[in-house]
N, C-alpha and C positions, 0 to 999 in steps of 0.2 A: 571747018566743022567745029561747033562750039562742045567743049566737053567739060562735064559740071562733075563739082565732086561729090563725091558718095552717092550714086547713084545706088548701089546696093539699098544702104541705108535707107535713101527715100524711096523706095519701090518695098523695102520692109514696111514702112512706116504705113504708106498708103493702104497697103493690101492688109496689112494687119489694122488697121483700124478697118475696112471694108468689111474682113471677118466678123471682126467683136459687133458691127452692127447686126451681121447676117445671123450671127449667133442668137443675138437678141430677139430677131424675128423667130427664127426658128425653133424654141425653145420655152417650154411655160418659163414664169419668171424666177421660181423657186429653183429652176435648172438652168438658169441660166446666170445668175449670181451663185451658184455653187461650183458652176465651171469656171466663172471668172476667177472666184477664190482662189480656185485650182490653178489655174496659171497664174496667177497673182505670184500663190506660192513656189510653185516651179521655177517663175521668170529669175524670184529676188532668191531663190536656192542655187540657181544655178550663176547671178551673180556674186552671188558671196563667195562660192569655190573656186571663178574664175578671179575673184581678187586675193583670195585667201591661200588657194594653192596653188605652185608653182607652175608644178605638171598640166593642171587645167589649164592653166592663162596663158601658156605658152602654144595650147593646142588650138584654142580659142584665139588666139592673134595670127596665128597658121591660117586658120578656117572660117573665122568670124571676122576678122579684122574689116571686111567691106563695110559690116552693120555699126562698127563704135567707132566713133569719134576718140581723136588722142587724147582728149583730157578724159575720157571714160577708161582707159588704158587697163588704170587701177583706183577704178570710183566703179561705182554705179552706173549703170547704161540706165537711158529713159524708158525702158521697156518697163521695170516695178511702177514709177509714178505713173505711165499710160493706162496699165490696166487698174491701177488702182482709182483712177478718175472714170475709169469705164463702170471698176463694180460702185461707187459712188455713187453716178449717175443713175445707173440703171436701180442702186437702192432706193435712194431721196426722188426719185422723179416718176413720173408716166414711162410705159416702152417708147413710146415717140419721141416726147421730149430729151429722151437719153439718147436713143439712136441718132435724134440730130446731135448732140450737144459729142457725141465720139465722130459722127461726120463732119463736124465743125474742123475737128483735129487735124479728122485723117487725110481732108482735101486740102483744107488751108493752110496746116506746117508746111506741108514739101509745096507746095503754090509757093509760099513765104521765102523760103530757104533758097529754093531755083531761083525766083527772080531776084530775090537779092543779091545772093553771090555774084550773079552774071551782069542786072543792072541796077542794083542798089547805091545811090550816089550822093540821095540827101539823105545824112545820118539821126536817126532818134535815139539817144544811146548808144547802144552795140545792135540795134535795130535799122531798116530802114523804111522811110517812107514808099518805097515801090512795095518790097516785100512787103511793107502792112495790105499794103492797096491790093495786091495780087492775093493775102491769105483773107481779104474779106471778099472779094470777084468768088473764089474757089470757095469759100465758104458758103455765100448766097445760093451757087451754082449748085451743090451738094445738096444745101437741103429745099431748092425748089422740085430737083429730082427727086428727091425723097419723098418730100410730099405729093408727087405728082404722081406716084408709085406706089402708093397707102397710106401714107404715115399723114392722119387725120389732124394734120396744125393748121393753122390760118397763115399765110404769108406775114401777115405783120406779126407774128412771134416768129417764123423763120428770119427774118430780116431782124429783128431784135438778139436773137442768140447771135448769128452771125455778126453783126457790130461786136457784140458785147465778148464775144468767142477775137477776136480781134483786137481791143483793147486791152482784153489782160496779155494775150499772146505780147504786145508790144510794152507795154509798160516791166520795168524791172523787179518785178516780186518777188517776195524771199522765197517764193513756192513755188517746183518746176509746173512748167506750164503746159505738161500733157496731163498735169492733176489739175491745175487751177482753171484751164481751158474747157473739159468736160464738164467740171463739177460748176462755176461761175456761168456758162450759155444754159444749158440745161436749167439752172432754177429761172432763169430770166425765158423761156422758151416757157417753161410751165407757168409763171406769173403771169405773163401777157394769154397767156392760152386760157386762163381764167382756171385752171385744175384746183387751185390751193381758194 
């Protein structure tokens, strides 16, 4: 039986990006960039006490330890940058093209990560070429459903954010890439869509 790590983690990462999209729907847009705020603030509040105080982070590696990676131990966890590419998105963009461009995310990271850890063999970096191949498969796949489900895009701007939600994920940028991922597909989804 194959057994991958941080499972925890990637079924956070998944589900909570499925949220922020469901959110998106569900909510005018003025309520739903206020809710985002709102967790934005809550996620990097309740980061800062689990690195700031003792008590917390100790409770927090008790109980959370599934969702953070060791070098998050005592840094920041990716949950502030995710939602801050979520409320970016969904500010600078259309609801669709933001809903794809946090679907891009939430399907193609843990796609990425799985198949890399497990068969990741030709290296890009600290990246690999399977995982890229598998976070654009999962990307495609997310926002054909998407669209296929309401979200009024053309296939060639799903297919366009998808590359492009892919290339930054792989490339090395100075910028965590649950910010640069959202916020970099999403204006390329709205370009190609003709909105601007």
């Amino acid at each position: 039986m194959i057994r991958l790590p941080h499972p925890g983690r990637k079924l956070y990462h998944f589900l909570g990006g499925l949220g922020l999209v469901a959110l998106l729907y569900l909510l005018e847009r003025p309520a739903a960039l206020g809710t985002l705020l709102a967790l934005l603030g809550l996620a990097t509040a309740m980061d800062w006490m689990r690195i700031r105080i003792p008590a917390v982070g100790a409770w927090a590696q008790a109980h959370l330890g599934a969702f953070l990676r060791e070098q998050e131990r005592y840094r920041f966890s990716g949950t502030p940058p995710y939602l801050l590419g979520a409320l970016l998105a969904a500010w600078l963009y259309p609801r669709d093209a933001a809903a794809l461009a946090v679907a891009f995310l939430a399907a193609g990271d843990v796609a990425a990560t799985t198949v890399g850890e497990r068969f990741g063999r030709t290296r890009i970096g600290q990246k690999s070429l399977e995982g890229s191949l598998a976070f654009l498969v999962a990307s495609l796949l997310a926002g054909v459903l998407l669209a296929g489900t309401g979200a009024s895009v053309p296939l060639a701007a799903v297919a366009a954010g998808a590359v492009t939600a892919t290339l930054v994920e792989l490339l090395p940028l100075p910028v965590n890439d649950n910010l640069a991922v959202p916020v970099c597909s999403g204006g390329i989804v709205t370009l190609v869509h003709g909105w601007f």
